[in-house]
N, CA, C and O atoms as CSV, one atom per row, in Angstrom:
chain,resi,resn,atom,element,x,y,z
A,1,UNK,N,N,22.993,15.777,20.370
A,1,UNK,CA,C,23.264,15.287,19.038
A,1,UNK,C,C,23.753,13.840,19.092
A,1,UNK,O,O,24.247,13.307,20.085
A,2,UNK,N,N,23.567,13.312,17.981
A,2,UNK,CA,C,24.120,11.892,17.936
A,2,UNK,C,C,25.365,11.746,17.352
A,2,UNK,O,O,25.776,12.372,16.375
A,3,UNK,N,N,25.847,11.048,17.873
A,3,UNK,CA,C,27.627,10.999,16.702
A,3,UNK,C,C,27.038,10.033,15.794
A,3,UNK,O,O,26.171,9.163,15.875
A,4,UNK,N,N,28.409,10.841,14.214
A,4,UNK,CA,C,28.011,10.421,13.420
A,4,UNK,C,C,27.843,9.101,13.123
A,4,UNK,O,O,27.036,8.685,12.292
A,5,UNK,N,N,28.632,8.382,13.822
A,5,UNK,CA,C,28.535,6.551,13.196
A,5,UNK,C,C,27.990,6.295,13.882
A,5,UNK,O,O,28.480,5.531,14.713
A,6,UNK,N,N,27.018,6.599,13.997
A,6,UNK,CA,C,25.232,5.837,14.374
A,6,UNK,C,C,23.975,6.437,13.128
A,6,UNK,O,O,22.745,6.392,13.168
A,7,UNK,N,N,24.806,6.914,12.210
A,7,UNK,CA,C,23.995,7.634,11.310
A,7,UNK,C,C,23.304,6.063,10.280
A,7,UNK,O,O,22.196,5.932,9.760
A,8,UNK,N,N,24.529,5.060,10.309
A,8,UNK,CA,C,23.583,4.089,9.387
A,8,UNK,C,C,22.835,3.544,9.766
A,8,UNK,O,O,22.057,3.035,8.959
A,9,UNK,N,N,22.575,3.277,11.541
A,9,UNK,CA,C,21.422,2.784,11.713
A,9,UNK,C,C,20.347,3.758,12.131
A,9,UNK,O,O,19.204,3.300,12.158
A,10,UNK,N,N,20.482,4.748,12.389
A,10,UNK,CA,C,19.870,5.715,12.359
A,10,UNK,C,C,18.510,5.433,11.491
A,10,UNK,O,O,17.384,5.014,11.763
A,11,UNK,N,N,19.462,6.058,9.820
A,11,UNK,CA,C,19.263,6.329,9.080
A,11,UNK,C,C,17.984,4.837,8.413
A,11,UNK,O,O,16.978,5.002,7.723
A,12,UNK,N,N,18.525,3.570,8.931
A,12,UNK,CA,C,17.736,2.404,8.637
A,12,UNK,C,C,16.342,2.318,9.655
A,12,UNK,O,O,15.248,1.826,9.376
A,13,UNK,N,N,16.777,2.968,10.915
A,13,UNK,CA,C,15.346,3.195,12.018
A,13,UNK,C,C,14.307,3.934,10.908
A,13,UNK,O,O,13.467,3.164,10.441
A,14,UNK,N,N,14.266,5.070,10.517
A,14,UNK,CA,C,13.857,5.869,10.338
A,14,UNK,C,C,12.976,5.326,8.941
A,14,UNK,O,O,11.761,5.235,8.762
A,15,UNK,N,N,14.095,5.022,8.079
A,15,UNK,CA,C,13.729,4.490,6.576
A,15,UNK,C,C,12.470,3.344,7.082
A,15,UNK,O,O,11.262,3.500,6.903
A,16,UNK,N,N,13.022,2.383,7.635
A,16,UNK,CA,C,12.308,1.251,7.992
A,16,UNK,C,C,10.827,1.436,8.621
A,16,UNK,O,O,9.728,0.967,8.326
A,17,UNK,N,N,11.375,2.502,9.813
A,17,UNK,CA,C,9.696,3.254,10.647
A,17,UNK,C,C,8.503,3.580,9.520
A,17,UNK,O,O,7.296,3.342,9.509
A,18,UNK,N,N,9.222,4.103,8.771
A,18,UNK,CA,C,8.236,5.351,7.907
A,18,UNK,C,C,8.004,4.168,6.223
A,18,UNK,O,O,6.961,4.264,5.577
A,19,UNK,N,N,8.756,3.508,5.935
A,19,UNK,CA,C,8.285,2.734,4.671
A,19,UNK,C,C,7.109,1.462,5.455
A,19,UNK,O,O,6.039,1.212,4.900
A,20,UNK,N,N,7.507,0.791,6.727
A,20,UNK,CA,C,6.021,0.218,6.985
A,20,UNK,C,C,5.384,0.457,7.572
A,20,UNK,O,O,4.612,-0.401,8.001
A,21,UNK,N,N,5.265,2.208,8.102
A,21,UNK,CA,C,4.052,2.261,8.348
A,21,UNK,C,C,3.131,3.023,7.400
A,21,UNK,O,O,2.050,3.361,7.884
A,22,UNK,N,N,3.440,3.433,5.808
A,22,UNK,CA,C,2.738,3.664,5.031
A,22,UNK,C,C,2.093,2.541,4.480
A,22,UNK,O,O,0.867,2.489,4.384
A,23,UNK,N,N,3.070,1.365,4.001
A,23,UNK,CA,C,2.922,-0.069,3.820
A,23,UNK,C,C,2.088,-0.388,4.493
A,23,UNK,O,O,0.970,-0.310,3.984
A,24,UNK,N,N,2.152,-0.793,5.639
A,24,UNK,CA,C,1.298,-1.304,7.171
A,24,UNK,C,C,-0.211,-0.551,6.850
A,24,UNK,O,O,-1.233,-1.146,7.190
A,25,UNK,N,N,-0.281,0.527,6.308
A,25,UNK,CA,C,-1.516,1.648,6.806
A,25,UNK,C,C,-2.224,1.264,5.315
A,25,UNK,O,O,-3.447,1.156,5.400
A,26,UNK,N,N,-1.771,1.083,4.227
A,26,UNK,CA,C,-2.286,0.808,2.735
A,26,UNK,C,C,-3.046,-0.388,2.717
A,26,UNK,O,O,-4.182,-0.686,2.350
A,27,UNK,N,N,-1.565,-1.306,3.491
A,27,UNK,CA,C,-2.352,-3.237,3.493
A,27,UNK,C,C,-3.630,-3.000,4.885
A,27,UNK,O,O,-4.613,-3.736,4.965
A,28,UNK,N,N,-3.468,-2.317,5.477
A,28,UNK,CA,C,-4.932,-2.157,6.731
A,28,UNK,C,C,-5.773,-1.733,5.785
A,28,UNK,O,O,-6.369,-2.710,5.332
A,29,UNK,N,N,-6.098,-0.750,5.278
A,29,UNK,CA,C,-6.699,0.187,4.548
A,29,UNK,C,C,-7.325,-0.922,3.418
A,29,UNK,O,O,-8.555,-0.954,3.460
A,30,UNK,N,N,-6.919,-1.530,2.752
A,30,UNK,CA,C,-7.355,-2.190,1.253
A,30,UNK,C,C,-7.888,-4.017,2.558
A,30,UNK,O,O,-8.887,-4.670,2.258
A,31,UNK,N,N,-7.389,-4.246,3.259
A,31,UNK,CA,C,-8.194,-5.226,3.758
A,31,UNK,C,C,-9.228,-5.054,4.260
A,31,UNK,O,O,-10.137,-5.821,3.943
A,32,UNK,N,N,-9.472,-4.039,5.183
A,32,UNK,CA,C,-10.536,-3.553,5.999
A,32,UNK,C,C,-11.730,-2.370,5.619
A,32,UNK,O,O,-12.875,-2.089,5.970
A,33,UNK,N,N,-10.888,-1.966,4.850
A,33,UNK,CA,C,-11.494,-0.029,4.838
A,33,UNK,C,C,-11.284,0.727,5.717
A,33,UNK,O,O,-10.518,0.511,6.655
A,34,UNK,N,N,-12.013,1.842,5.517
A,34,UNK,CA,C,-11.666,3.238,6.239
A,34,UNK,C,C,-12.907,2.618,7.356
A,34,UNK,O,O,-14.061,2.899,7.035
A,35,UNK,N,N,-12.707,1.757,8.701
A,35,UNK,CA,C,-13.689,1.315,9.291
A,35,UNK,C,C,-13.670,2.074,10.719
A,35,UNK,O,O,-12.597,2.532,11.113
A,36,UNK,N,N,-14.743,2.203,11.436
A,36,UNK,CA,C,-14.184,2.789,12.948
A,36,UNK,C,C,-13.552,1.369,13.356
A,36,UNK,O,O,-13.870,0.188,13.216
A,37,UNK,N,N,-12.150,2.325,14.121
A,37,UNK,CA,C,-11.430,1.281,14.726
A,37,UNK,C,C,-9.794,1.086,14.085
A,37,UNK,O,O,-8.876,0.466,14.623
A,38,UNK,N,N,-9.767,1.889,12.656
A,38,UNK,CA,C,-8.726,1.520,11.875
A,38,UNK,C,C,-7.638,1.931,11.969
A,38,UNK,O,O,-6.784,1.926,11.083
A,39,UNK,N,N,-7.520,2.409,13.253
A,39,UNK,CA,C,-6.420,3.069,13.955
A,39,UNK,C,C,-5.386,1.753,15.100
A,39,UNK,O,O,-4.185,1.505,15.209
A,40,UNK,N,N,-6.687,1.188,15.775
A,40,UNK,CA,C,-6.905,0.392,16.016
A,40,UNK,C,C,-6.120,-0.941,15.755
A,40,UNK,O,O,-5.446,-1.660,16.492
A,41,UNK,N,N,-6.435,-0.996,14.533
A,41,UNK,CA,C,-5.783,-2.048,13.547
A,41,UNK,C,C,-4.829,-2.150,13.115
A,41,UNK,O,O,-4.187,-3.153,12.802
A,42,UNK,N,N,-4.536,-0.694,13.016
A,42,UNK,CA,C,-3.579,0.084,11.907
A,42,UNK,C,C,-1.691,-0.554,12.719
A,42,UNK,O,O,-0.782,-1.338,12.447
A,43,UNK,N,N,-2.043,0.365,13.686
A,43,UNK,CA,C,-0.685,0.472,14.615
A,43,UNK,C,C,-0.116,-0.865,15.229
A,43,UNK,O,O,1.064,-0.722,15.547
A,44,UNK,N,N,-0.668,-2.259,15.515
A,44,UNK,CA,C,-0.568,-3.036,15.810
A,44,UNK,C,C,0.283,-3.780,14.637
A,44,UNK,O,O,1.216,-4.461,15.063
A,45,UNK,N,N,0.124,-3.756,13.379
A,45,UNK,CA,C,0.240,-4.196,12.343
A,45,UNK,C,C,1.289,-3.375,12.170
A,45,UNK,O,O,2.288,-3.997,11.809
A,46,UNK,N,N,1.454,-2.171,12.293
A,46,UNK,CA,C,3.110,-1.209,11.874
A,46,UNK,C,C,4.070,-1.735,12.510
A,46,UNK,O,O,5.077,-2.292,12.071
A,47,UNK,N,N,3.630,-1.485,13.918
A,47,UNK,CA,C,4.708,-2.073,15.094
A,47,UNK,C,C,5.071,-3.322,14.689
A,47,UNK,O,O,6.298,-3.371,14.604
A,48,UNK,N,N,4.481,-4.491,14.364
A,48,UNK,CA,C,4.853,-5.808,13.780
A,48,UNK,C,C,5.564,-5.617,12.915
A,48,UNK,O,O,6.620,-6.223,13.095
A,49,UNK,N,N,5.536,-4.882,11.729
A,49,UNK,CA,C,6.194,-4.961,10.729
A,49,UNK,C,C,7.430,-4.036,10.677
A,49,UNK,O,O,8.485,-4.164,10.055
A,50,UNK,N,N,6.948,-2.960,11.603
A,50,UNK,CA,C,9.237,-2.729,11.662
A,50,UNK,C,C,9.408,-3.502,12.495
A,50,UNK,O,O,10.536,-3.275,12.931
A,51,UNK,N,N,8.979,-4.301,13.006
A,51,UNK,CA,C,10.213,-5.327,14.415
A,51,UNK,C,C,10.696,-6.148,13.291
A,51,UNK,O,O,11.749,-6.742,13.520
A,52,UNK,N,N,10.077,-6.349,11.927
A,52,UNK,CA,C,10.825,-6.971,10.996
A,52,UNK,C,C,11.722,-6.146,9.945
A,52,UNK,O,O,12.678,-6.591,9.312
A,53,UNK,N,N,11.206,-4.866,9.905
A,53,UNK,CA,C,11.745,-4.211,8.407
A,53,UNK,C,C,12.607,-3.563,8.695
A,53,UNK,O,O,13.317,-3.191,7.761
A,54,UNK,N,N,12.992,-3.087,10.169
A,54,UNK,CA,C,14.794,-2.314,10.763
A,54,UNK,C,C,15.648,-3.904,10.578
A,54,UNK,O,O,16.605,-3.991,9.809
A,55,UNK,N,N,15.284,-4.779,11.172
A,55,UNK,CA,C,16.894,-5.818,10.944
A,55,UNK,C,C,17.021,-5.981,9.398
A,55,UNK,O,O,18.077,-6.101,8.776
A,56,UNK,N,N,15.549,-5.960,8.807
A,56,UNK,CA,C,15.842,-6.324,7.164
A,56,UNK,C,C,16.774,-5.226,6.563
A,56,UNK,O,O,17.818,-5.340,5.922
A,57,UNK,N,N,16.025,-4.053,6.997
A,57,UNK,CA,C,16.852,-2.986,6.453
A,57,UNK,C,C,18.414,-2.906,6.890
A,57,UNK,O,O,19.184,-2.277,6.165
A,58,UNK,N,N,18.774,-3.388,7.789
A,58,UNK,CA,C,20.386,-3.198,8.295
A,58,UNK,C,C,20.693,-4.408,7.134
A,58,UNK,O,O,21.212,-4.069,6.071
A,59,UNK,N,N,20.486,-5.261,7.284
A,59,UNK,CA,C,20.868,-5.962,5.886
A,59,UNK,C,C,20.949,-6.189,4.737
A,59,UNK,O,O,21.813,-6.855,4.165
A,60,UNK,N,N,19.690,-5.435,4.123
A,60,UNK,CA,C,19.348,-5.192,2.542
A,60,UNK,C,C,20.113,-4.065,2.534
A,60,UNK,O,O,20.931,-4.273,1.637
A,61,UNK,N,N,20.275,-3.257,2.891
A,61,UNK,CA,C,21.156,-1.798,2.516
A,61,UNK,C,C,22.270,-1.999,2.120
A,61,UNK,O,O,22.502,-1.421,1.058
A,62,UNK,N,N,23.144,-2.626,2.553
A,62,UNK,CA,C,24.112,-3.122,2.152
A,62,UNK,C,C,24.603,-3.601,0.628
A,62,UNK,O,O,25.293,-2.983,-0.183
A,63,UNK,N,N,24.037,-4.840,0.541
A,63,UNK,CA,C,23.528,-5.261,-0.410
A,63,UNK,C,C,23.190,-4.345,-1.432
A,63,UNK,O,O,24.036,-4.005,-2.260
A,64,UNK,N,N,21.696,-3.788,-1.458
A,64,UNK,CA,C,21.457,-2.918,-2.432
A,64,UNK,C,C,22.364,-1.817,-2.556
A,64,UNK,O,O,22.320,-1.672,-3.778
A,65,UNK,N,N,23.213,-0.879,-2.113
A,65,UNK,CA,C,23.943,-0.012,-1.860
A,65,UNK,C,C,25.330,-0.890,-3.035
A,65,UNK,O,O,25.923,-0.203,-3.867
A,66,UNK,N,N,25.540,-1.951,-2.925
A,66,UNK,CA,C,26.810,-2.685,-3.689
A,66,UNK,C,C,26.071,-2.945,-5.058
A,66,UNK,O,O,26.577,-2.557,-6.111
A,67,UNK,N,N,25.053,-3.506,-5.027
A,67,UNK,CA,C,24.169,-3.815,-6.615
A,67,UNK,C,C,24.234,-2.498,-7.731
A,67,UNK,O,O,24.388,-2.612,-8.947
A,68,UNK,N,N,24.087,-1.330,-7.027
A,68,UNK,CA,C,23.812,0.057,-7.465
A,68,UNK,C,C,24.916,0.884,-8.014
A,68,UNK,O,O,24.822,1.720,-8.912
A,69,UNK,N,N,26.281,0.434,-7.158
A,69,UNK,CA,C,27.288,0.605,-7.386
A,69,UNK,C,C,28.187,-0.293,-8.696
A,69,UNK,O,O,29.163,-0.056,-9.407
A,70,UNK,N,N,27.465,-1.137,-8.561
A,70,UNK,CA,C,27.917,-1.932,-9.703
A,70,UNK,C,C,27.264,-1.531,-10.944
A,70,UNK,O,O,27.966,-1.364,-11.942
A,71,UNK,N,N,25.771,-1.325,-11.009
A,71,UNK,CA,C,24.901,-0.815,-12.043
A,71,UNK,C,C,25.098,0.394,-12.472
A,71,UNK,O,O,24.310,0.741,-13.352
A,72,UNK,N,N,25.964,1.240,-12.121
A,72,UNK,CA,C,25.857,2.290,-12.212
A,72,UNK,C,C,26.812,2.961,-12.781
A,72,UNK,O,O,27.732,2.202,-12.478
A,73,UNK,N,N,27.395,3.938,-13.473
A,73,UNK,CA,C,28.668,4.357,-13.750
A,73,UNK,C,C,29.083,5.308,-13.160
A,73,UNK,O,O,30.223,5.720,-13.377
């Protein structure tokens, strides 16, 4: 098991993994098509884009997490 205070980045691996590689797989998909190879294409382009969207996410969470709290009653 993991202890718990590793749960926020955890929790940002995971978010981050799985929002660009649907993202990642949509923008492959609408540039290219369903082409042989689009697997190919696909994963190269995910991997790029969480090496950006886990640090974004450790930082936007924050942030948005305080905006929400404020918006909110």
């Amino acid at each position: 098991m993991i202890p718990a205070r590793f749960a926020p980045v955890l929790f940002s691996l995971l978010l981050s993994g799985m929002m660009s590689f649907l993202v990642s797989g949509f923008s492959t998909w609408r540039a290219v098509g369903m082409i042989d190879g689009f697997a190919g294409l696909w994963i190269p382009a995910w991997l790029g884009s969480w090496a950006i969207a886990f640090p974004a996410v450790l930082v936007v969470a924050p942030v948005a997490r305080r905006i929400v709290a404020r918006v909110t009653v």
